[in-house]
MIKOLMAR-682605 format. One record per residue (C-alpha): x, y, z; residue in one letter. Coordinates in steps of 0.05 Angstrom, whole numbers, padded with zeros to 5 digits, always signed. Layout:
residues N
XYZa/...
//
This chain:
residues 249
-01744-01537-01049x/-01735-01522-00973x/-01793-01487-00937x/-01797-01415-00916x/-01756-01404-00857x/-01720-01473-00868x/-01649-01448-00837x/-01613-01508-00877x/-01622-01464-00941x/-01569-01406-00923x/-01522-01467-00921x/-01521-01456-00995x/-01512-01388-00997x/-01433-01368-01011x/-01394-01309-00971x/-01359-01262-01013x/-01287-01263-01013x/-01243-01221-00974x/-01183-01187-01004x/-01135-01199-00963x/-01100-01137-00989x/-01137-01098-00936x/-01102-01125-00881x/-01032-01103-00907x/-01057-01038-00923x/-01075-01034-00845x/-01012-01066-00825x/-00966-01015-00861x/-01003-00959-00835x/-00997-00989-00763x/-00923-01003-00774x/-00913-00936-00813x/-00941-00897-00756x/-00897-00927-00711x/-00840-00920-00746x/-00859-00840-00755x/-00868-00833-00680x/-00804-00862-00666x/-00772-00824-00720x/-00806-00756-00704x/-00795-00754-00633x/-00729-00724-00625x/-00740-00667-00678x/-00799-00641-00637x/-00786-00581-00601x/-00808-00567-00535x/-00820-00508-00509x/-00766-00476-00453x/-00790-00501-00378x/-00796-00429-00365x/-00856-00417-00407x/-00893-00472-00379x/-00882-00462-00316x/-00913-00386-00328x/-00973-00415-00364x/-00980-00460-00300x/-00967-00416-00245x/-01013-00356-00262x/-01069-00404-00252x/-01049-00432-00195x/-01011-00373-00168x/-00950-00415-00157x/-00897-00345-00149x/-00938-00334-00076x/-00891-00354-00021x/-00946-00373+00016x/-00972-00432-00039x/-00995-00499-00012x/-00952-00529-00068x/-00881-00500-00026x/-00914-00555+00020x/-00900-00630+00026x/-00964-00670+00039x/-00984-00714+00098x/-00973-00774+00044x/-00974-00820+00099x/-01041-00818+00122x/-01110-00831+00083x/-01151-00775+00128x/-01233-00777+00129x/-01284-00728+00109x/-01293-00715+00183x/-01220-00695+00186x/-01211-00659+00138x/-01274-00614+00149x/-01259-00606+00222x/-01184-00596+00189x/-01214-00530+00150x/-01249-00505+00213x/-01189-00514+00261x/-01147-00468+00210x/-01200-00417+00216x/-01214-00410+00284x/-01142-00412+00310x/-01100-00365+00332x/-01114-00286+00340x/-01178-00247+00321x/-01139-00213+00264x/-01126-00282+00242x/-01188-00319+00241x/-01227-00254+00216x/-01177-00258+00158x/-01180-00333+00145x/-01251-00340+00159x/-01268-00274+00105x/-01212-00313+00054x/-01255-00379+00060x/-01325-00340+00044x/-01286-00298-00015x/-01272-00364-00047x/-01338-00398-00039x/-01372-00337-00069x/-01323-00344-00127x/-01344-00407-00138x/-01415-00399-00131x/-01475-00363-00176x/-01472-00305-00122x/-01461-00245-00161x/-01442-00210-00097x/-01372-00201-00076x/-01340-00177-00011x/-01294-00108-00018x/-01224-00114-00014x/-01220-00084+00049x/-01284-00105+00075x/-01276-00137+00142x/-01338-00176+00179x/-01356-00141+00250x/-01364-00217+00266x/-01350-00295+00242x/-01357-00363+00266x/-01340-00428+00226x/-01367-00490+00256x/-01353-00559+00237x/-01416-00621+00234x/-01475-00570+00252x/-01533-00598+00243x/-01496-00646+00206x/-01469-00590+00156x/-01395-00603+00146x/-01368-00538+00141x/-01406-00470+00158x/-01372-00402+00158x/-01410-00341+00179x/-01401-00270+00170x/-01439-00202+00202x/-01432-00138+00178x/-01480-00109+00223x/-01543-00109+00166x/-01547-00186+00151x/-01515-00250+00166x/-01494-00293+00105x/-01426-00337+00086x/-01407-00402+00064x/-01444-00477+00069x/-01400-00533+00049x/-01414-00609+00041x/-01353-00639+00030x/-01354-00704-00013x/-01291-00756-00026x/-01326-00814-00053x/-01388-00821-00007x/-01454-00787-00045x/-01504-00749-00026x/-01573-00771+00004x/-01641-00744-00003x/-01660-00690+00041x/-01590-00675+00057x/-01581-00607+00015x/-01658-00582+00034x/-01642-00595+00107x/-01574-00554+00109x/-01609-00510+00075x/-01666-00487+00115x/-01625-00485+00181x/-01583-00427+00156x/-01632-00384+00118x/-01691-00389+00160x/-01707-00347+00204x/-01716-00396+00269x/-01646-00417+00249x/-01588-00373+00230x/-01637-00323+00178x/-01572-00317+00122x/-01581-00266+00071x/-01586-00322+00014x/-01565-00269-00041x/-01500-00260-00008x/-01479-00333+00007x/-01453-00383-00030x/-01484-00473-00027x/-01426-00510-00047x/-01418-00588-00058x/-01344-00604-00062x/-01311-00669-00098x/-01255-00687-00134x/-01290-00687-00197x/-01363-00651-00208x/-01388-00713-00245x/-01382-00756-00182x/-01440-00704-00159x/-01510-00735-00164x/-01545-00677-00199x/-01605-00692-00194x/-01609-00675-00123x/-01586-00610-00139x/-01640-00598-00187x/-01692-00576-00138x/-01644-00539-00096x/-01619-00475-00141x/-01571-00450-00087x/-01527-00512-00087x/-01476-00511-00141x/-01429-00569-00152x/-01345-00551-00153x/-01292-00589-00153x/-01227-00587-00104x/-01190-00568-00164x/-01228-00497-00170x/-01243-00493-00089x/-01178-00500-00070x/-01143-00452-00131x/-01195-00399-00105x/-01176-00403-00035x/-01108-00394-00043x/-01120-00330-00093x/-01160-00305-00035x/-01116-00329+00029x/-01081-00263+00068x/-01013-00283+00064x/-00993-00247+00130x/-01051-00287+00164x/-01024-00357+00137x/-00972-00408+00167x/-00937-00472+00145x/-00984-00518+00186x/-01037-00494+00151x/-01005-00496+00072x/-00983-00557+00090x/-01060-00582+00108x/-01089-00547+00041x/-01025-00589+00002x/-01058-00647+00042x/-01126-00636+00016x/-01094-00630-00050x/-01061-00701-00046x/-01128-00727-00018x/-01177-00713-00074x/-01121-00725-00127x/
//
């Protein structure tokens, strides 16, 4: 008689046998499947290009002349955060006052449609005044509109692979809404964090700051060019937004 705890007695213990039927029962199903897949195939129907292309252009607005997509990228370069934020800015403060009202008041539109603001700019609302700046105060992107009552507009930190660090959020933060700084009307603008994908997004950094929302490229950039004044665009600048594009995916 071994001892309790002796490991030398479950040397006497037998396994039940396996039937080895099992594994043929799995191996005809694996092979069967196979064989349906193959089979199957070419009496699937697809659906006419036409009808895919609809479901995929109404989202993305693809019938605009003026879509990025009409764009090639710039597939030969791998540009930096700093580029492409000062990229954005350059595209919005170029050119005439009718165009960077236009382009600036497009890039607000779509931040607010991607934000928790409830409050949306009229259609034919334009700004008395607007300004986008690029790495103030270490914000990436900040676009500002007046109306002549209250500032307010768009805050962007712009993230392709680098996270966020603490203090980062509350610092951009408190340079545009108080009133030392630039005194925003926080109701009307909209905090955005930008990736390719919101999971990439450390959230809980955004937990104590309830302005900040995390978006992705994907919804940014669809917004933007629902909201981008066609008259007011150009082919250096689709071609920079089809950049971005290629960039984050």
């Amino acid at each position: 008689m071994s001892q309790a705890g002796d490991w030398r007695a479950l040397s006497q213990l037998k396994s039940t046998p396996v039937d080895t039927r099992c594994f043929h029962v799995v191996q005809r199903s694996r092979v069967n499947a196979f064989e349906a897949i193959r089979s199957g195939l070419p009496d699937v129907r697809s659906h006419p290009w036409r009808d895919d292309a609809a479901n995929l252009g109404k989202p993305f607005r693809l019938k605009a002349d003026t879509h990025c997509f009409n764009e090639a990228p710039h597939a030969w370069i791998d540009p930096l955060e700093p580029q492409i934020t000062k990229g954005f800015v350059h595209f919005l403060t170029i050119g005439p006052q009718d165009r960077k009202r236009a382009r600036c008041l497009s890039f607000v539109k779509a931040a607010l449609a991607c934000s928790r603001r409830t409050v949306k700019t009229g259609e034919a609302w334009h700004p008395l005044s607007f300004c986008a700046e690029a790495e103030e105060n270490r914000i990436d992107i900040l676009v500002e509109l007046t109306d002549g009552k209250s500032r307010f507009g768009a805050m962007i930190e712009a993230k392709f692979g680098h996270r966020l660090t603490p203090g980062q959020l509350e610092k951009a933060e408190s340079h545009v809404l108080d009133q030392a700084g630039r005194g925003w009307d926080a109701s009307r603008s909209a905090f955005l964090v930008i990736a390719p994908l919101v999971g990439h997004i450390d959230t809980k950094l955004l937990k104590s700051r309830p302005y900040w929302r995390p978006v992705s490229w994907w919804a940014f950039l669809v917004a933007l060019e629902q909201e981008i004044d066609g008259l007011q665009d150009c082919a250096d600048f689709r071609r920079f937004r089809r950049s971005v594009w290629h960039k984050a995916y």
